[in-house]
KOLFI-878785 format. One line per field, with one value per residue: residue number from 1; residue in one letter; x, y, z of N, C-alpha, C in turn. Coordinates in nm, 2 decimals. Layout:
seq <- (NUM ...)
type <- (A ...)
n.x <- (X ...)
n.y <- (Y ...)
n.z <- (Z ...)
ca.x <- (X ...)
ca.y <- (Y ...)
ca.z <- (Z ...)
c.x <- (X ...)
c.y <- (Y ...)
c.z <- (Z ...)
END
This chain:
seq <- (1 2 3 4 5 6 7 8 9 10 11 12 13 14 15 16 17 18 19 20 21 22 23 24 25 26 27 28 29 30 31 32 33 34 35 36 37 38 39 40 41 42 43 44 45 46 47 48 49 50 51 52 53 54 55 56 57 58 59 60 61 62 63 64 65 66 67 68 69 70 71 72 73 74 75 76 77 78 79 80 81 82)
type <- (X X X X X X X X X X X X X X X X X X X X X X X X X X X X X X X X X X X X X X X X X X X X X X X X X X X X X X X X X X X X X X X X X X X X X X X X X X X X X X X X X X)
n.x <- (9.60 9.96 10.22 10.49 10.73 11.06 11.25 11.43 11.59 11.96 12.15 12.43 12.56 12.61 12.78 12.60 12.58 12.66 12.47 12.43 12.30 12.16 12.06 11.81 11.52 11.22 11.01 10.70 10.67 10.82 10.73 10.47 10.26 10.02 9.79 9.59 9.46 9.35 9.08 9.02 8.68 8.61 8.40 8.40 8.31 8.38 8.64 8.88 8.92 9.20 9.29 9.19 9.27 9.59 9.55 9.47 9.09 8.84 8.56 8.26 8.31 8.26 8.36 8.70 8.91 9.17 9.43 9.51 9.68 9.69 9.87 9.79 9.92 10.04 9.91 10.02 9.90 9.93 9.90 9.79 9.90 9.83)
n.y <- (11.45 11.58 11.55 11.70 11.72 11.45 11.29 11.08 10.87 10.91 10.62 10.37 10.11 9.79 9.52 9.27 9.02 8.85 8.94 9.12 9.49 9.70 10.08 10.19 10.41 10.47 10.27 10.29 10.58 10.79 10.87 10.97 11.23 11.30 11.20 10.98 10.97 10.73 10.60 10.41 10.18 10.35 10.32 10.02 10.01 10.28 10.27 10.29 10.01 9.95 9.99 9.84 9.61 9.62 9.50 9.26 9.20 9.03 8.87 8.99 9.24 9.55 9.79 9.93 9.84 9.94 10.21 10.36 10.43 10.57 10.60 10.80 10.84 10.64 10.40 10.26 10.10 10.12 10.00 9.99 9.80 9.53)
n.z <- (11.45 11.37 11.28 11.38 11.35 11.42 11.63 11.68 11.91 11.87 11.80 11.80 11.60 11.74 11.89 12.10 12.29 12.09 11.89 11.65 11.66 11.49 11.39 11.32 11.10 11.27 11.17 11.00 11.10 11.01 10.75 10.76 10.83 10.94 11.16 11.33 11.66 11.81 12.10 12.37 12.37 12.11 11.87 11.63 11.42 11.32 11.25 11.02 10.74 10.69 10.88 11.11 10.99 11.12 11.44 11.61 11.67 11.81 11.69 11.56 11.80 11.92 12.00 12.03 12.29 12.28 12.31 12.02 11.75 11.39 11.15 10.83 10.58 10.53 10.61 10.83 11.17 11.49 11.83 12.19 12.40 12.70)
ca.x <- (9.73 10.01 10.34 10.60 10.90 11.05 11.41 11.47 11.75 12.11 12.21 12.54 12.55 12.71 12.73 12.55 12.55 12.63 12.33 12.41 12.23 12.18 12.00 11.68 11.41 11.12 10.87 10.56 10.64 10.88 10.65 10.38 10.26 9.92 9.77 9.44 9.47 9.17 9.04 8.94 8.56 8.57 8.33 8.47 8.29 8.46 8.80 8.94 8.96 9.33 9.38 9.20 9.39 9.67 9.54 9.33 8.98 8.74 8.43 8.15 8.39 8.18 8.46 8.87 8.97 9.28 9.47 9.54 9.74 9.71 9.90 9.69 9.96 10.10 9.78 10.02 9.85 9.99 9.81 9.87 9.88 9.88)
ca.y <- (11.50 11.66 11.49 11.81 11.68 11.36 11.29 10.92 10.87 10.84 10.48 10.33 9.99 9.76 9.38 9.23 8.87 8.77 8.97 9.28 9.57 9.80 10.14 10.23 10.46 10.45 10.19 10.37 10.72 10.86 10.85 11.01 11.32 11.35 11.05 10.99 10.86 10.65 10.60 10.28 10.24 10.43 10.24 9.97 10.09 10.40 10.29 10.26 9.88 9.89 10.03 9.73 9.49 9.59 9.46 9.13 9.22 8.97 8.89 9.09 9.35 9.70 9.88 9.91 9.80 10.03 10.31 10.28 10.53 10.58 10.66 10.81 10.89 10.49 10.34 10.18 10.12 10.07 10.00 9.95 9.65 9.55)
ca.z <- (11.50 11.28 11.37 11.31 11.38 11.39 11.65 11.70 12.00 11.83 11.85 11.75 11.57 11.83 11.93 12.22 12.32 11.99 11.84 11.61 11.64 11.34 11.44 11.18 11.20 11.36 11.15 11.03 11.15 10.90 10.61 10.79 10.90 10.99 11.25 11.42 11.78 11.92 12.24 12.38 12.37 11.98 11.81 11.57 11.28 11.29 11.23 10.90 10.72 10.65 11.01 11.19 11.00 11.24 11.50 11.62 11.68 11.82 11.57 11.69 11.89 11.88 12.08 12.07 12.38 12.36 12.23 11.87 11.63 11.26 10.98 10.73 10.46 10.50 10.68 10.93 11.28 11.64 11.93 12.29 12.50 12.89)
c.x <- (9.82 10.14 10.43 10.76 10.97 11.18 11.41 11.63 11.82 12.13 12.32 12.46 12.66 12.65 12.73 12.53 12.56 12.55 12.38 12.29 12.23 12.04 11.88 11.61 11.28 11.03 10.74 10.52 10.69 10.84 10.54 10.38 10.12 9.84 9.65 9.51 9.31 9.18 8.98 8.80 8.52 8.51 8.38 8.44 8.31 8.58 8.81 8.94 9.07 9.38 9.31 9.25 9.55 9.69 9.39 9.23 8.91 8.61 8.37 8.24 8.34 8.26 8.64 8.85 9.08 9.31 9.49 9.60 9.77 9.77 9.90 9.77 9.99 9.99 9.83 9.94 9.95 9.87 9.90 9.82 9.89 9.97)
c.y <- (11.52 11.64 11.59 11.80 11.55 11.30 11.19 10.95 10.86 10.69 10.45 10.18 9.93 9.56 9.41 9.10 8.82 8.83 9.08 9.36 9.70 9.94 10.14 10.32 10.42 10.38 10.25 10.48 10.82 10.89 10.94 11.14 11.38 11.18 11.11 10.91 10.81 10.58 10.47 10.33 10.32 10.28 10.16 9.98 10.22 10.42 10.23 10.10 9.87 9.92 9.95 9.63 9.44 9.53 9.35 9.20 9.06 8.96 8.93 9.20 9.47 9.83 9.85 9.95 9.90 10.16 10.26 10.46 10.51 10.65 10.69 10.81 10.70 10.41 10.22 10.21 10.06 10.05 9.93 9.80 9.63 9.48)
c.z <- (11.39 11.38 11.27 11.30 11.45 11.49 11.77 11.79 11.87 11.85 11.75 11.75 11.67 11.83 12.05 12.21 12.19 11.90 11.73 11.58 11.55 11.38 11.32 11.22 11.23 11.21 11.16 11.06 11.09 10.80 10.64 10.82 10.94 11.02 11.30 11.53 11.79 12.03 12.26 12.41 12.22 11.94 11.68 11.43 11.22 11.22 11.05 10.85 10.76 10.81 11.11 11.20 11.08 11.36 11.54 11.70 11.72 11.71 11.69 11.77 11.85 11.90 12.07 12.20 12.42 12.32 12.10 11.79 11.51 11.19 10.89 10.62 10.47 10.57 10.76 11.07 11.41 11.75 12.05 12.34 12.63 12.89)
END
């Protein structure tokens, strides 16, 4: 996939409960522009090293379990969760 365009809600920096919130962008997606998705069930010898280190794996696991999206230019990874 071939991410073309990039438009992060607006957010204002604001307090909440004490907390401040400072807007940023998006972690991992700004840098990028061309990503693999994978499919739960892709076979675990498929995926990239630096892009399993993202997420915990079982020893022996043959299969991702979930979705998972790569960032080839910065070899961050995401994946879903239940």
């Amino acid at each position: 996939m071939t991410l073309e365009e990039l438009q992060p809600e607006e957010a204002e920096e604001h307090i909440e409960d004490e907390i401040l919130y400072e807007p940023s962008d998006p972690y991992g997606m700004t840098d990028g522009k061309n990503f693999v998705l994978f499919t739960p069930d892709t076979p675990v010898s498929e995926l990239d090293e630096e892009f399993k280190s993202w997420h915990y794996m079982e020893e022996g696991q043959e299969k991702l379990s979930c979705y998972g999206l790569w960032n080839q230019e910065t070899g961050d990874g995401f994946f879903t969760y239940e």
